[in-house]
KENUPA-177948 format. One record per residue (C-alpha): residue number from 1; x, y, z. Coordinates in Angstrom, 1 decimal. Example, Ala and Ser with C-alpha at 12.3 -4.5 7.8 and 13.67 -1.06 7.14 Angstrom:
BEGIN
REC num      u      v      w
REC   1   12.3   -4.5    7.8
REC   2   13.7   -1.1    7.1
REM end
This chain:
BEGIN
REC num      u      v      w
REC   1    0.0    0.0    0.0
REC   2    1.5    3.1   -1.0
REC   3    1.2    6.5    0.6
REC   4   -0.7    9.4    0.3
REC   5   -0.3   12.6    2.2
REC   6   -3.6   12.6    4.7
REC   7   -5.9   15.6    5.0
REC   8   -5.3   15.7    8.4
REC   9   -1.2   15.9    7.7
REC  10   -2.2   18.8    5.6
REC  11   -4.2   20.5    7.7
REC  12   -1.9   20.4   10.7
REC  13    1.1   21.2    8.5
REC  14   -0.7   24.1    7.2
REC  15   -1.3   25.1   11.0
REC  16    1.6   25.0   11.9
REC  17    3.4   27.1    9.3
REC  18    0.4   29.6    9.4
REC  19    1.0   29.7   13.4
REC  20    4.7   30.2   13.0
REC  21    4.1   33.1   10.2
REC  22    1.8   34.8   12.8
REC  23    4.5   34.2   15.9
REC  24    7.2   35.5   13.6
REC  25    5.4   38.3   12.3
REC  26    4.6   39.0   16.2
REC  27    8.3   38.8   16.8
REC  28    9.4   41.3   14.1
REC  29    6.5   44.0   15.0
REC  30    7.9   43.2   18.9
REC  31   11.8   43.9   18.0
REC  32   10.8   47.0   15.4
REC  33   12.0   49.5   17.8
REC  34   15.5   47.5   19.5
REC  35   17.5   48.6   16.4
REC  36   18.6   44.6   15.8
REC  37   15.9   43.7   13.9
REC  38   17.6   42.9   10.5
REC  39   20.4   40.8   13.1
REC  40   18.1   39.1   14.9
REC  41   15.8   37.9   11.9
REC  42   18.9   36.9   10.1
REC  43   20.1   34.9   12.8
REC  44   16.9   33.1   13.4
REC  45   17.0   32.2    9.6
REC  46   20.5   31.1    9.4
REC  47   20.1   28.5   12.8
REC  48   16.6   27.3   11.5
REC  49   17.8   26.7    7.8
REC  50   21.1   25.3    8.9
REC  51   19.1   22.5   11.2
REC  52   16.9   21.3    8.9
REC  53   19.1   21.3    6.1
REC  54   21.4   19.2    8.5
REC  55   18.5   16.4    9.2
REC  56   18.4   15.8    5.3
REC  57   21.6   15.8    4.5
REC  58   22.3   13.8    7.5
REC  59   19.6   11.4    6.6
REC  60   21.2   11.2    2.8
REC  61   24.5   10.3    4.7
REC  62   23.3    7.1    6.6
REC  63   21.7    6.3    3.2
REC  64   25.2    6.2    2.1
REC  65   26.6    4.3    4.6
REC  66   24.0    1.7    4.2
REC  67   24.8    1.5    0.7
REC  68   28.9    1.3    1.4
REC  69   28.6   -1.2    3.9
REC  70   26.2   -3.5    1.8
REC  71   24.0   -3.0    5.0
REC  72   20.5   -5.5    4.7
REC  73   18.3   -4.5    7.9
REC  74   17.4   -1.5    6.3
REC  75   16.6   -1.9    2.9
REC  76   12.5   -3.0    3.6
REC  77   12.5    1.3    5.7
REC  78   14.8    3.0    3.0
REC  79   12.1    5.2    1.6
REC  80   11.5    6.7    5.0
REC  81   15.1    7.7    4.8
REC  82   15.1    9.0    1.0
REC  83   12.0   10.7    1.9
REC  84   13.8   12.8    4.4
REC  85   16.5   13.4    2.4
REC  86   13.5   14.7    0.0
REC  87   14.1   18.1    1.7
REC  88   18.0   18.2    0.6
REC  89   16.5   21.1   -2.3
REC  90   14.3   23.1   -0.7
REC  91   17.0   23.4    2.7
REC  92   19.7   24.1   -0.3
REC  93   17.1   26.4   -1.3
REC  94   16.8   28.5    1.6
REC  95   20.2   28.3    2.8
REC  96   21.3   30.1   -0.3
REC  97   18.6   33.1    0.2
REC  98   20.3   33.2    3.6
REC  99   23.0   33.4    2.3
REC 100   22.9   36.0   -0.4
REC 101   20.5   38.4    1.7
REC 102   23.9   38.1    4.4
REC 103   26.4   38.6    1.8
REC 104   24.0   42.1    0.6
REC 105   23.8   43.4    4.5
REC 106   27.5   42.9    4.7
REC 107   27.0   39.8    7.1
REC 108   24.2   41.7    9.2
REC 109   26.8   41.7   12.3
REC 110   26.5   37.8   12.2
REC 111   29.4   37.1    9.3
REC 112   31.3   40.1   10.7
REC 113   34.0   39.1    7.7
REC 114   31.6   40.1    5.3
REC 115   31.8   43.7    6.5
REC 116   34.9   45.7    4.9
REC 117   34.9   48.1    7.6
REC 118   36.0   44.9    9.7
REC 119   38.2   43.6    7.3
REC 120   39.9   46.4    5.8
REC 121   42.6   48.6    7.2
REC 122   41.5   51.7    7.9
REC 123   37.8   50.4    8.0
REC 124   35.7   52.3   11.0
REC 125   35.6   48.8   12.7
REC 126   39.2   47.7   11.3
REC 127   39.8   44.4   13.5
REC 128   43.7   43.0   12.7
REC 129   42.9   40.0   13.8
REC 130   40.0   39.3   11.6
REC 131   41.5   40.8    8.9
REC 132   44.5   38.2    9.4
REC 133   41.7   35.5    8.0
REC 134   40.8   37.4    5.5
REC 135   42.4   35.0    2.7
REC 136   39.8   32.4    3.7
REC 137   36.8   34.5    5.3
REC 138   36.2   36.5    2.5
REC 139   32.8   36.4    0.0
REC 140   34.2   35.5   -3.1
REC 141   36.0   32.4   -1.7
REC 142   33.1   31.5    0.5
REC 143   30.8   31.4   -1.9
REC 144   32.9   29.2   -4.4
REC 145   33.2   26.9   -0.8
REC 146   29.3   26.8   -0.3
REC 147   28.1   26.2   -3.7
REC 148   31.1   23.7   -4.4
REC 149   29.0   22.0   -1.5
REC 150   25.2   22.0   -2.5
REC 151   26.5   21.4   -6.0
REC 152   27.9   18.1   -5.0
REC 153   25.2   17.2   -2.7
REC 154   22.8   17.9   -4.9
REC 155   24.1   15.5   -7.5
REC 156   24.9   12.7   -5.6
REC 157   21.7   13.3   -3.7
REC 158   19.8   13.0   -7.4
REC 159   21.5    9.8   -8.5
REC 160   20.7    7.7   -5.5
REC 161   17.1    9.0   -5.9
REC 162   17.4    8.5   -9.5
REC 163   18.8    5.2   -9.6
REC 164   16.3    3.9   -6.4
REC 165   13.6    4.5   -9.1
REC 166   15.7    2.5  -11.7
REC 167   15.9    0.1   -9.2
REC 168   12.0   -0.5   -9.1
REC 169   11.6   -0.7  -13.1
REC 170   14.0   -2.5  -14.6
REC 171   14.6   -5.7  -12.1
REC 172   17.4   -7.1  -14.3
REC 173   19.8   -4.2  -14.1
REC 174   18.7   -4.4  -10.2
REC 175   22.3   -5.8   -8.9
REC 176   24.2   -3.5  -11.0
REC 177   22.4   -0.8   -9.6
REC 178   22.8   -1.8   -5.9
REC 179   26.8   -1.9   -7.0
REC 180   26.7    1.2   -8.6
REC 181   25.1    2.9   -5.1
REC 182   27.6    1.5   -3.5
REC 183   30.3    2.7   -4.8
REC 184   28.4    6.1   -5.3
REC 185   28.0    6.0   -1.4
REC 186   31.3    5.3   -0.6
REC 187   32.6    8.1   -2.5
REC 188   29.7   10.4   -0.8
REC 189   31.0    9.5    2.3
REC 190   34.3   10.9    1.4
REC 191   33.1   14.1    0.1
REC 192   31.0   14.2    3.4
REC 193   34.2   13.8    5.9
REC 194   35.6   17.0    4.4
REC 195   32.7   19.0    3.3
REC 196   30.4   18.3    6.7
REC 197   33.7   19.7    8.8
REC 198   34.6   22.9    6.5
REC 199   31.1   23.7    5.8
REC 200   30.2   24.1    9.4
REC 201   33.4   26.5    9.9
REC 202   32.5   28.8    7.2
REC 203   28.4   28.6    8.5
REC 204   29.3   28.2   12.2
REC 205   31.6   29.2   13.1
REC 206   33.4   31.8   11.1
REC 207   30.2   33.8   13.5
REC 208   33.2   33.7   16.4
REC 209   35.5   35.1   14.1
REC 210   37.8   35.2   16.9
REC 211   37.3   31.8   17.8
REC 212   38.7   28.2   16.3
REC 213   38.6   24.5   17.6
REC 214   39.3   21.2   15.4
REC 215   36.8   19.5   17.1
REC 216   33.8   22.1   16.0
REC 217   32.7   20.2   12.6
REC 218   32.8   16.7   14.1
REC 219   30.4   18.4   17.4
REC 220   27.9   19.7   14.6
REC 221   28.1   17.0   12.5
REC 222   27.3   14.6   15.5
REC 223   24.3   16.9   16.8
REC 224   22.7   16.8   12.8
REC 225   23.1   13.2   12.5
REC 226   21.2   12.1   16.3
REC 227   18.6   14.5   14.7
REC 228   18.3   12.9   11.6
REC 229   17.8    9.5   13.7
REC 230   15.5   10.6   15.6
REC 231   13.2   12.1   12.7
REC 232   13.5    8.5   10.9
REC 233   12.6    6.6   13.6
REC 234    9.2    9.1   14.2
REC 235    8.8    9.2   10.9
REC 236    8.7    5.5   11.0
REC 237    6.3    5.2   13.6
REC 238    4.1    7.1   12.4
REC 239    3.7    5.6    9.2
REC 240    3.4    2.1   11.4
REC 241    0.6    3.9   13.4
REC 242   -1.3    4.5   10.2
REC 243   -1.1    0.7    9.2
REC 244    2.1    1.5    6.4
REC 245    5.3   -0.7    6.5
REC 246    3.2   -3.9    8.4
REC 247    6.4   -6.1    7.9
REC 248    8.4   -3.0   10.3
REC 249    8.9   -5.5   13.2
REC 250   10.6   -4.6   16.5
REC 251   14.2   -5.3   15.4
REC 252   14.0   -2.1   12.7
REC 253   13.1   -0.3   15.4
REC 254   15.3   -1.4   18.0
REC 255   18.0   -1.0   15.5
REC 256   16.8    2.7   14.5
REC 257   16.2    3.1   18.6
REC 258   20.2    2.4   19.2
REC 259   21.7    4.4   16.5
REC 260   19.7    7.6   18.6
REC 261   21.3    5.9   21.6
REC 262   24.9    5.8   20.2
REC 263   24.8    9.5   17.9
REC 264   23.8   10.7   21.5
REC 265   26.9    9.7   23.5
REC 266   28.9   10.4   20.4
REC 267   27.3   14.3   20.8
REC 268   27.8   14.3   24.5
REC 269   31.5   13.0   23.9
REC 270   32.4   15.5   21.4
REC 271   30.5   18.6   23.8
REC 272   32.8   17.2   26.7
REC 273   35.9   17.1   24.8
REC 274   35.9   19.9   23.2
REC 275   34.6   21.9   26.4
REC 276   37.3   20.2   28.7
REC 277   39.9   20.6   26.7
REC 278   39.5   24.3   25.8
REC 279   38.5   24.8   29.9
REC 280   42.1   23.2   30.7
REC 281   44.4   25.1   28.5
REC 282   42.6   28.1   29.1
REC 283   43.8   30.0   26.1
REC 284   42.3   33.8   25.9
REC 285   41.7   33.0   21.9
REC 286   39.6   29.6   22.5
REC 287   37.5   30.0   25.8
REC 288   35.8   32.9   24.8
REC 289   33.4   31.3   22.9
REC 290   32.8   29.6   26.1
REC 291   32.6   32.8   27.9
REC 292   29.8   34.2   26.2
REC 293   27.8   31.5   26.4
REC 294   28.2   30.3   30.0
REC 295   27.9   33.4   31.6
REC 296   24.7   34.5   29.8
REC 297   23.1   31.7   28.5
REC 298   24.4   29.3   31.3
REC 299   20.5   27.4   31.9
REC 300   20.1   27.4   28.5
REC 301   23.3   26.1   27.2
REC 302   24.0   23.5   30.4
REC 303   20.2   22.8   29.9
REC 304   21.2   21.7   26.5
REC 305   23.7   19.6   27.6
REC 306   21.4   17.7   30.0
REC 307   18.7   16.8   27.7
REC 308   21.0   15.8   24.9
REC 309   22.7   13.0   27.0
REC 310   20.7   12.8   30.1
REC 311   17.6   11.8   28.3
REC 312   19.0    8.8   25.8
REC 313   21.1    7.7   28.8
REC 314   18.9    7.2   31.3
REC 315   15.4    6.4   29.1
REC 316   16.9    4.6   26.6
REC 317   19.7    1.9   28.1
REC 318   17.3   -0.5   28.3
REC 319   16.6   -3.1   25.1
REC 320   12.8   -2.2   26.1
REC 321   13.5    1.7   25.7
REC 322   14.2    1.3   22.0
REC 323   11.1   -1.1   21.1
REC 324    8.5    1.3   22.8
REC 325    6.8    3.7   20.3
REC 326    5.9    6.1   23.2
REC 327    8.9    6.4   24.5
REC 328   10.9    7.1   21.7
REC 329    8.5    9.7   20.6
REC 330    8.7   11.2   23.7
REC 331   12.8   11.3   23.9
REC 332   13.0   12.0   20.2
REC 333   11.0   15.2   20.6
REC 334   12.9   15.9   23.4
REC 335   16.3   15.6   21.6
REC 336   15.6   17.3   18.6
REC 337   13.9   20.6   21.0
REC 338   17.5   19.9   22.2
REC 339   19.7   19.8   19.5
REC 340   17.7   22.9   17.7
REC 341   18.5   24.5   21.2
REC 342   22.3   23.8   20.5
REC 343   22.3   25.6   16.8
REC 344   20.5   28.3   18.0
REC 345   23.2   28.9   20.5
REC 346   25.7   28.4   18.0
REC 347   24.5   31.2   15.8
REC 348   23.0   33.8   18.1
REC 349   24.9   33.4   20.9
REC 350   28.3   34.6   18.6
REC 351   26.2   37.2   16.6
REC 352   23.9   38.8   19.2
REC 353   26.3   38.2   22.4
REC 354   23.8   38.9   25.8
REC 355   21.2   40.6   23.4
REC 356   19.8   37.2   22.4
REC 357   16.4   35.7   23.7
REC 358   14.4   33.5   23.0
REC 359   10.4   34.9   22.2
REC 360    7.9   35.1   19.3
REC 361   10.0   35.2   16.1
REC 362   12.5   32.5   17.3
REC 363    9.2   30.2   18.4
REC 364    7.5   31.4   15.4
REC 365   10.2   30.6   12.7
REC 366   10.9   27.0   14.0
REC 367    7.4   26.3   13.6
REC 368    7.3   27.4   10.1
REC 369   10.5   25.7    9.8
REC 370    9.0   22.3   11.3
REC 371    5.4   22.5    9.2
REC 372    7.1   23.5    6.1
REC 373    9.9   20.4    7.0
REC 374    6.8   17.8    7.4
REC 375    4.8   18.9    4.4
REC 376    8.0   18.5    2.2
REC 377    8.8   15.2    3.7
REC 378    5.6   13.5    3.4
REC 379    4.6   14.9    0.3
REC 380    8.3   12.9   -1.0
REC 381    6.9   10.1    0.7
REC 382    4.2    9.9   -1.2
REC 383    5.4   10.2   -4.6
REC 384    7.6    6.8   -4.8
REC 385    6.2    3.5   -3.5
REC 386    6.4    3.3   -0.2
REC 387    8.1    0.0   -0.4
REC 388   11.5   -0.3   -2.6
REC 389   11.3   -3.2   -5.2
REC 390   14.1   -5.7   -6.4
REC 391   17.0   -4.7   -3.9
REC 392   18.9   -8.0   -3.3
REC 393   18.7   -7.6    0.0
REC 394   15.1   -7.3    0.4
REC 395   14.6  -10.4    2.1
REC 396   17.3  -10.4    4.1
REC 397   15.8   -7.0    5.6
REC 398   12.4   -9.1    5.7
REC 399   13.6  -11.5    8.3
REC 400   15.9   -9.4   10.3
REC 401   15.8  -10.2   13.5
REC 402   18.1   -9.1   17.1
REM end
């Protein structure tokens, strides 16, 4: 039985980006008069468009590494995950208007690199140290960087769509397609280690000019895949819920359940690390990223922390944890509150400093974010059969059991 987008998934997706409009709209009428309006709208853009961009292309990367290990569990709930990666051009999409409408405002006091008078000696706001990155933070480079990036993704993200379609129609061909996606995924995957690291440096965290770590793309990269785990496996339940996928027994989930279990700890590693070892050395240059954020964000930020590990720690250890529907909808919307708490920290807390709050436009614009998100993925969903045909490893994925 293949999918079709509900009434009811239309009507609540349509609330909830009509609801976020109105929040946003609220916001932008409420912060008319602070003189940061054009910062703080641009920030709230940037953080929202960076997450949900991340869950696809996050998504499109365990597709990948399913296809490059010649993985079999997962073949029977690969849909779900292509659907998700069904946002990849309309998260390219807005990224790129965020991206252009920064580079026009001369960063908007977010990118300060993209301001001359930062950059340039002699500037009103000349900073030397800045300036002393200038052969990498500057716009022509960048923007050779960020659409060197989407261009890639973009085609390899077409060609596994393309050829999971090929797959369905032309059953002979149907081994030499499952080779050719994995080879296509292995060499994704090597296009992701670099680009996933240097493309969260030149979105991130190039907003602390000031500020470096090595460990920085790994931290983001680890935050973006938990999410994109965690809107799998609720995207997967739901669809169970609804009577789809009736051959999804409890070992997919359990499966789906500990890779939110490990990408946690692998977050909650990376925040410790990189945390502890900047707190040790206590170099002026690397904890004041640290600075900002403790002393005037310290609930939200430590908060952040908590739910991120706390949560999958202490709910999900158990082999029960990760076959309970309820449960893992209640600690996946937990986590992925969490983790869009963590970009949203990232971006405003570097570009708006103490300034930063959260109130109607930053509610408002993840709720657009999240209906427009849910429309785009289920409307994916329901243009493919729900169930992929011919893969070799179809039965294997049949009778997985754990």
């Amino acid at each position: 039985m293949d999918y079709q987008v509900s009434n009811k998934a239309k009507i609540w997706t349509t609330i909830l980006m009509v609801v976020g409009i109105v929040f946003t709209g609220i916001g932008i009428i409420a912060a008319m008069g602070d003189g940061n309006l054009g910062q703080k709208f641009m920030g709230n853009l940037l953080s929202n468009s960076f997450f949900f961009f991340s869950i696809a292309i996050s998504a499109m990367f365990f597709l990948a590494l399913q296809y490059a290990t010649e993985a079999g569990w997962f073949v029977y709930i690969k849909r779900v995950i292509e659907a998700i990666t069904g946002f990849l051009p309309v998260g390219m999409g807005l990224l790129l208007i965020t991206f252009i409408t920064l580079s026009f405002m001369n960063g908007a006091h977010i990118y300060m690199w993209m301001d001359p008078e930062v950059m340039k000696e002699g500037g009103s706001h000349y900073d030397e140290l800045s300036s002393m990155k200038g052969a990498y933070l500057n716009q022509p480079f960048f923007w050779v960087r960020t659409l060197s990036y989407l261009a890639i993704y973009y085609i390899m993200w077409n060609g596994f769509m393309k050829r999971s379609v090929l797959q369905d129609e032309n059953p002979a061909d149907a081994i030499d397609i499952h080779f050719k996606n994995y080879r296509r995924g292995a060499l994704f995957l090597v296009f992701f280690a670099v680009f996933s690291s240097t493309s969260s440096w030149d979105w991130l965290m190039s907003i602390d000019i000031h500020w470096f770590s090595t460990l920085f793309g790994w931290y983001v990269f680890a935050g973006s895949w938990t999410s994109a785990m965690v809107v799998i496996i609720m995207l997967l339940l739901y669809l169970k819920k609804l009577g789809y996928l009736p051959k999804v027994n409890e070992s997919h989930i359990h499966d789906i359940g500990k890779w939110v279990f490990a990408t946690s700890f692998l977050w909650a590693y990376l925040w410790f690390s990189q945390y502890m070892l900047i707190w040790y050395a206590n170099i002026p240059e690397e904890t004041t990223y640290y600075l900002m954020r403790v002393e005037h964000y310290k609930l939200l930020y430590f908060g952040m922390f908590v739910i991120n590990f706390a949560f999958p720690m202490l709910i999900l250890m158990s082999r029960d944890a990760k076959r309970h529907a309820g449960i893992l909808t209640f600690v996946g919307l937990v986590i992925l509150a969490g983790h869009w708490l963590d970009v949203w920290i990232m971006v405003m807390g570097g570009s708006m400093g103490p300034t930063a709050s959260i109130g109607a436009m930053e509610i408002g614009m993840a709720v657009l974010f999240l209906g427009l998100f849910v429309r785009v993925v289920l409307v994916k969903l329901s243009q493919s059969p729900l169930v992929a045909k011919n893969h070799p490893f179809m039965d294997e994925s049949l009778h997985h059991e754990i």
